[in-house]
C-alpha positions, 0 to 999 in steps of 0.5 A, spaced: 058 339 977 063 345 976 062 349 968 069 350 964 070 355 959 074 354 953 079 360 951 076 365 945 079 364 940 084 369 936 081 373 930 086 371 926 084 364 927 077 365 927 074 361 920 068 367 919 074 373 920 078 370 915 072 369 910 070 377 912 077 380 912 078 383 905 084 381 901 087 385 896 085 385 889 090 381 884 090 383 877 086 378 872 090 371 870 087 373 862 090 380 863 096 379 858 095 385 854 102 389 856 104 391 850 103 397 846 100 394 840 096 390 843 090 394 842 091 394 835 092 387 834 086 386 838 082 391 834 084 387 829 083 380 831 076 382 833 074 385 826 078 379 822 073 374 828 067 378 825 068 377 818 071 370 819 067 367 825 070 360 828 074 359 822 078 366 823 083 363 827 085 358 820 084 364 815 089 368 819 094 362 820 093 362 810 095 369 810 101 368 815 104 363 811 102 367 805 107 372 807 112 368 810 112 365 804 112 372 799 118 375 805 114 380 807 116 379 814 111 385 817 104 382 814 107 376 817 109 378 824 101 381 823 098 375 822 101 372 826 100 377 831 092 375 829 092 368 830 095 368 836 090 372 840 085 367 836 088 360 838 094 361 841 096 353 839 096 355 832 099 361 832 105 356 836 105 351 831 106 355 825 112 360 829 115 352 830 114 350 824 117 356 819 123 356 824 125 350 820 124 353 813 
């Protein structure tokens, strides 16, 4: 009986050198804080977090339509900024809804 070898495989094909090999780091899928002021917003939704807990994002969203409503449009940019780093779905709805006022 005559023994047959099978050829060695690449290292490219191997599945344990593919496991092995490092790949290059991606940066975070939650990472979206480009902007300048996000730090800010961010230190400030935190805060709000803390002094409201689940219901912040809800405050938030009262006090942009407060502003919306008196026309202050800075206060309302930054509660809404707030709201958004909350509950981004809220924050969408409101922005939909005063497009239409």
């Amino acid at each position: 009986m005559t023994v047959h070898f099978a050829a060695a495989r690449t290292a490219a094909l191997s599945p344990v050198a593919r496991a092995l090999t490092r790949r290059d780091a991606v940066s975070p899928a939650n990472d979206n804080g480009d902007t300048a002021g996000s730090d800010h917003l961010l230190h400030s939704a935190l805060r709000h977090f803390a002094k409201h807990g689940l219901a912040a994002a809800a405050e938030a969203r009262k006090l942009a339509e407060d502003a919306f409503f008196a026309g202050d449009r800075e206060t309302y940019e930054h509660w809404l900024g707030v709201c958004r780093t909350l509950d981004r779905r809220m924050a969408d709805a409101i922005a939909k809804q005063q497009q239409f006022l």
